[in-house]
C-alpha positions as CSV (number, residue, x, y, z in Angstrom):
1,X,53.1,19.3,145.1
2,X,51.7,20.0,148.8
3,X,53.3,23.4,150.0
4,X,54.1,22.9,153.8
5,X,52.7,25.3,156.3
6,X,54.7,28.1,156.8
7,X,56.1,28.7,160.7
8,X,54.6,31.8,161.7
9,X,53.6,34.6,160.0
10,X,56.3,36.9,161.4
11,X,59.0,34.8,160.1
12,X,57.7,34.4,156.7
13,X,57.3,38.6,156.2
14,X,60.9,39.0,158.0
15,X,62.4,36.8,155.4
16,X,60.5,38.2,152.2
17,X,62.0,41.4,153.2
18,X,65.7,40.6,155.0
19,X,66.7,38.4,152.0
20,X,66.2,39.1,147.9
21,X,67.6,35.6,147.7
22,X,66.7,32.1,150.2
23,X,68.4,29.6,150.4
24,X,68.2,26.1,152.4
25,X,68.3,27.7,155.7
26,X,66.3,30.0,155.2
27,X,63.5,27.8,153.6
28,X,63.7,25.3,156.7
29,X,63.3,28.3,158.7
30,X,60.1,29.5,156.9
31,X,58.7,26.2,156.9
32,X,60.1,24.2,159.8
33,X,62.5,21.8,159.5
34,X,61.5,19.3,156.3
35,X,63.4,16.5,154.4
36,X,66.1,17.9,152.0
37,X,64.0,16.1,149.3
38,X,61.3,18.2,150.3
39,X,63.4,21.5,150.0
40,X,64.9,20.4,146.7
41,X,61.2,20.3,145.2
42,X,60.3,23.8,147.0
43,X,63.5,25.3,145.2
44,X,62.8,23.6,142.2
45,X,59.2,25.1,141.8
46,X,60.7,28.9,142.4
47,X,63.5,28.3,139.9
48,X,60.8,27.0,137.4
49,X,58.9,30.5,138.3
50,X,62.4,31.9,137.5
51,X,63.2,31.0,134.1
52,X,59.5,31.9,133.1
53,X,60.2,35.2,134.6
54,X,63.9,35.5,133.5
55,X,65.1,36.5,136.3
56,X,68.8,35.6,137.2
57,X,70.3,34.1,140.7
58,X,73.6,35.4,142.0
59,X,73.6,32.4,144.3
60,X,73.9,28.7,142.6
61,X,72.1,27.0,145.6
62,X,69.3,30.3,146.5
63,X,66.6,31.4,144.2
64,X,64.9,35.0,143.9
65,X,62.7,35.1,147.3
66,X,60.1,37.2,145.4
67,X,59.5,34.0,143.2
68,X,59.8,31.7,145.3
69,X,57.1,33.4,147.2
70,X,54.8,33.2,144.7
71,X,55.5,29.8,143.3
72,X,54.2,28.7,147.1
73,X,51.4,30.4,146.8
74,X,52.5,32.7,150.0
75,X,50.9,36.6,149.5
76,X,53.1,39.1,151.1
77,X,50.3,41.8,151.2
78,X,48.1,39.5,152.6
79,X,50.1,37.8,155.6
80,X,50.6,41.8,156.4
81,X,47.1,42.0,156.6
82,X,46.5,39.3,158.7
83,X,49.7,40.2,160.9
84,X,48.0,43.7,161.3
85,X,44.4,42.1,161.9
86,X,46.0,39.6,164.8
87,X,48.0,43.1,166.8
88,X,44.6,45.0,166.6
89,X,43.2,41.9,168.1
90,X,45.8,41.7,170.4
91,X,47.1,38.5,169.7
C-alpha cells in the first residue's frame, strides 16, 4: 500500500507525542484529508503491527500511535532531526 505524505512535519511530531492512541481524526489530520477507504487501510496496517506486537487498544476505532507510526514507515527521531535541521536553517 502507498503511505500518503504526511502534512507537515510539526503536526506529525505533535501528534506522536499528544496522543498514545489515533484515531480518524487524527489520521486525516496527519495526512490531509483522504478517502475513509484510505484511512481504513492506514488503520488496518497499525493494527496488523499491533497484534504482532501484542499490544492492546483501549479504543475500538484508534490504534497504538507508536505502531501505527512505524507501520507508515514515519521515524520520530528522524522528523526531529529534520525539524531541528530546518529552525537552524531558519526555515
Amino acid at each position: 500500500m502507498n503511505i500518503p505524505q504526511i502534512t507537515d512535519i510539526d503536526t506529525a511530531i505533535s501528534i506522536y507525542y499528544r496522543y498514545t492512541e489515533i484515531g480518524t481524526k487524527e489520521i486525516e489530520k496527519l495526512f490531509n484529508k483522504h478517502s475513509k477507504s484510505t484511512i481504513s487501510r492506514l488503520k488496518k496496517l497499525a493494527q496488523k503491527n499491533m497484534i504482532e506486537n501484542n499490544i492492546y487498544s483501549h479504543g475500538l476505532y484508534k490504534v497504538n500511535t507508536e505502531c501505527a507510526y512505524k507501520s507508515w514507515g514515519l521515524d520520530i527521531q528522524d522528523l526531529e532531526r529534520r525539524r531541528n535541521k530546518l529552525k537552524k536553517l531558519g526555515l
